[in-house]
Every structure is written in C-alpha cells, then in structure tokens.
C-alpha positions as CSV (number, residue, x, y, z in Angstrom):
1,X,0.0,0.0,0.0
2,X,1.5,3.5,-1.1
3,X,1.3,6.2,1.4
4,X,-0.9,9.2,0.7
5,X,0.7,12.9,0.8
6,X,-0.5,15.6,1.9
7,X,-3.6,17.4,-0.6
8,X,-4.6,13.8,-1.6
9,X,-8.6,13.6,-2.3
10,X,-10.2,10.6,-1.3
11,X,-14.1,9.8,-1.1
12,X,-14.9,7.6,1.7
13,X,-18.2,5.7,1.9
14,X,-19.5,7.2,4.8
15,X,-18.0,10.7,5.1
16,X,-17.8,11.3,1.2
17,X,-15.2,13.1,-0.6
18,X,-12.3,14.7,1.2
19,X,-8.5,16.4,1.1
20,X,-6.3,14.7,3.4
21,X,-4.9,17.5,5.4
22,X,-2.4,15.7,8.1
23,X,-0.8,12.1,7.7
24,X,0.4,10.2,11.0
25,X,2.0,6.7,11.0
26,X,-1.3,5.0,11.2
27,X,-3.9,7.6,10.6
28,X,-5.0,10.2,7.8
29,X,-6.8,13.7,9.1
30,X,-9.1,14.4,6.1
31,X,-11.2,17.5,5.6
32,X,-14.5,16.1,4.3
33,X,-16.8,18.5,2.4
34,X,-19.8,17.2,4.1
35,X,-19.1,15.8,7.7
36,X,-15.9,18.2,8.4
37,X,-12.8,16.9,9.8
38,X,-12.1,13.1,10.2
39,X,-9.5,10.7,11.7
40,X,-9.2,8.0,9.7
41,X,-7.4,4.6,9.4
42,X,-4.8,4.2,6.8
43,X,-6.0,1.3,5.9
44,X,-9.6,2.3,5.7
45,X,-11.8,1.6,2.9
46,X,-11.8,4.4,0.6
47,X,-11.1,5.3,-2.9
48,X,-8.4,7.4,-4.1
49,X,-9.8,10.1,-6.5
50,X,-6.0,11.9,-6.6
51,X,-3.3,10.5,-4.9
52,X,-0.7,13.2,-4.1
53,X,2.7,11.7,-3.5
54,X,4.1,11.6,0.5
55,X,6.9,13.7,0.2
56,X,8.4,12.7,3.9
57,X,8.4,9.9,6.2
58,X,5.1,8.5,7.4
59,X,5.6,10.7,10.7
60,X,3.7,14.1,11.0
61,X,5.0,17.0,12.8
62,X,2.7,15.7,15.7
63,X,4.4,12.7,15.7
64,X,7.5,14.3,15.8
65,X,6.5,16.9,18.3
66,X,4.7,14.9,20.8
67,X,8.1,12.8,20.9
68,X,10.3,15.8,22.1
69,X,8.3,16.9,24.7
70,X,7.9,13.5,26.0
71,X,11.7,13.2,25.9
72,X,12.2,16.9,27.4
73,X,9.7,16.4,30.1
74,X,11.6,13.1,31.1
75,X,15.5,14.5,31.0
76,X,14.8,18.0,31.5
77,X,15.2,19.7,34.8
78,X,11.5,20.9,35.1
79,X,8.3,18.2,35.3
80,X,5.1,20.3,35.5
81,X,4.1,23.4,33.8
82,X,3.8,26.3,35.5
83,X,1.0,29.2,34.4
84,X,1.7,33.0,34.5
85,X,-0.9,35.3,36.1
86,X,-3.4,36.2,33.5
87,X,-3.2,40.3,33.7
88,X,0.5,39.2,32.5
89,X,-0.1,37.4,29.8
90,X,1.6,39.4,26.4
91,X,3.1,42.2,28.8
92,X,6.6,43.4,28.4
93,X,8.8,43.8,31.1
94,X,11.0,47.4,29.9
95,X,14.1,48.3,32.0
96,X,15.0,51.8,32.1
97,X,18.2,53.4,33.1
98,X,18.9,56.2,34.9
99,X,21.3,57.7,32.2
100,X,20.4,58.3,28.3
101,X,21.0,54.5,27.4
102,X,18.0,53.0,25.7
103,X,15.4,51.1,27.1
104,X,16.0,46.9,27.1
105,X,12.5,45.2,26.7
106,X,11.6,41.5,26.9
107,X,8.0,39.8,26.4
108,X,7.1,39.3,30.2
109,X,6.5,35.5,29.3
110,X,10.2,35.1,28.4
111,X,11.3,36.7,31.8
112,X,9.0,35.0,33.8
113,X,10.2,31.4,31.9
114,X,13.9,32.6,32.5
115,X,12.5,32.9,36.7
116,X,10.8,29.3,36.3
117,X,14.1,27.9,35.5
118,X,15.9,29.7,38.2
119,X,13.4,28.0,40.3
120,X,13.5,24.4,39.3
121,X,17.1,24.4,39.0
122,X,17.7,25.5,42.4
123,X,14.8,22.7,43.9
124,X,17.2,20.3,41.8
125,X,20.4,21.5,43.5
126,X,18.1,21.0,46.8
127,X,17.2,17.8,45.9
128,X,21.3,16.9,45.1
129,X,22.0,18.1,48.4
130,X,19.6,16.3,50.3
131,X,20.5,12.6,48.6
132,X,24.3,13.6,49.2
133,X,26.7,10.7,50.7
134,X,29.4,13.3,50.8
135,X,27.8,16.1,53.1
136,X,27.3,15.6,56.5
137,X,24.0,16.2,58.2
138,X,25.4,19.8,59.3
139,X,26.3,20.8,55.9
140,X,23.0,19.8,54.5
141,X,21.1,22.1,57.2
142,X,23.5,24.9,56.3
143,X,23.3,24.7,52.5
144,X,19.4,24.3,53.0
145,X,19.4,27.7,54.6
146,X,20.9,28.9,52.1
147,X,18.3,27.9,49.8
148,X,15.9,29.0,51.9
149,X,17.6,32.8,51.6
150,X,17.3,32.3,48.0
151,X,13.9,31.6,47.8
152,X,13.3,34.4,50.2
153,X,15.2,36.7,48.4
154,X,12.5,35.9,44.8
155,X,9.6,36.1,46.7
156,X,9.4,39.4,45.0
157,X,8.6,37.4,41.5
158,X,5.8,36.1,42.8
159,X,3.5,38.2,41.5
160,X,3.9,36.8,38.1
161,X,2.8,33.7,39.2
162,X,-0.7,32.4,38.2
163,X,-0.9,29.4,41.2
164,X,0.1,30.1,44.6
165,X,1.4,26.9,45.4
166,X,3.9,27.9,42.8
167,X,5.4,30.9,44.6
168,X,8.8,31.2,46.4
169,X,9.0,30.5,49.8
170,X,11.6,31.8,52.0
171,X,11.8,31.6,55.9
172,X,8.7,31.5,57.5
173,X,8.2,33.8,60.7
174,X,6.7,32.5,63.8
C-alpha cells in the first residue's frame, strides 16, 4: 500500500469526498466536504480520487512533536508546567536606566520562563544536596538555609505567578 501525501482527495463511503490535510503513521486527518474533519485509518476503505505523493516519512509533525516533549519532560530539569498570572499574559517587562542608554525590553513570558528555570534548578540542587553521601548532616542544614535565603530573596517574582502553590517561599516567621 502506497502512502498518501499531503492534498490527496479521497471519497470515503461514509464521510464522502475529502482532502487529506495531516498524515500520522497510522492515521490520515481528512477534511471532508460534508461531515468536516475526520480521523481516519490508513488502511480504511476508501477510494483514491488523486493521490498526491508523501513527500516525507510516514511521521507528522505531531508525531515528531509529541516525541520531544515527551523526551524533554523526562531528561529536562522541570516536570510540570507552571501558568503565568493572567493580567501578564503578552506584557513586556521594559528596564529603564537612569542615564540616556536605551530602554531593554523583553516579552514578560520570556522573563518569567527565564525565573521558572531559576526555580526548578535550584529545587534540583536541593534535591542533590539532600540525597548527598558526601555532606554531613550539618552541611545539609547549612546549604538548605541557604536555599531557603534564596527563595526568600524571589519572593518578589511572585506576583507573576498564576498558582500560589507555585510561589517562592523563604523563611517563614513565627
């Protein structure tokens, strides 16, 4: 069986005729004129009215796409998405100096990803020194305060944040 491309028309008995508009390795996405969009089997029963040659692999973008995150998410230092506050959702962030230097601007969403990462690498150095064999049990309580005075010190960032269980917590008062 030859693999349809992209812009191939089809009719299919029970969704009529259609343009196949996405190719997996085991499924076509086909536009029908009557019923809309369809998944279907490759190996459905259909009829080709114009077969448009595959000009790459069976695997789609999606395919492709749906593999890197699943490999990012497992070897990457972050696991779980975290969600900007709404009212900063396509802000800016604009420093301005005191002298005549220009302005330096930076979507807000590519500041607050830059203070994500901060986060989740420093809860991974936490993580390293807790498991340690080389540190004793003194070391660990000093380098956690540490990391404590870290968090402390980007409570300020929190603002940004949509979920407050994803805020920084420093030393809590009593």
């Amino acid at each position: 069986m030859k693999l349809l491309g992209i812009g191939s028309r089809i009719e299919h008995p029970e969704y009529g005729k259609g343009v196949v508009t996405n190719v997996s390795s085991q499924y076509y996405w086909v536009t029908f004129m009557d019923a809309g969009l369809e998944t279907i089997d490759i190996d459905s029963d259909f009829e080709v009215i114009e077969a448009i040659e595959a000009e790459v692999d069976s695997v789609s973008f999606f395919d492709v796409e749906s593999s890197l995150v699943k490999i990012l998410e497992k070897w990457s230092d972050t696991h779980e998405k975290v969600a900007i506050s709404d009212k900063w959702r396509g802000g800016k962030l604009i420093l301005e100096p005191g002298d005549a230097l220009a302005n330096k601007e930076m979507p807000i969403d590519t500041f607050f990803h830059k203070i994500v990462m901060v986060r989740d690498r420093i809860r991974v150095m936490e993580q390293k020194i807790n498991s340690s064999k080389n540190l004793d049990d003194q070391e660990k309580v000093d380098l956690q305060q540490y990391i404590t005075r870290i968090y402390g010190s980007l409570t300020s960032f929190n603002v940004l944040f949509k979920n407050k269980s994803d805020h920084f917590v420093g030393a809590k008062s009593k």
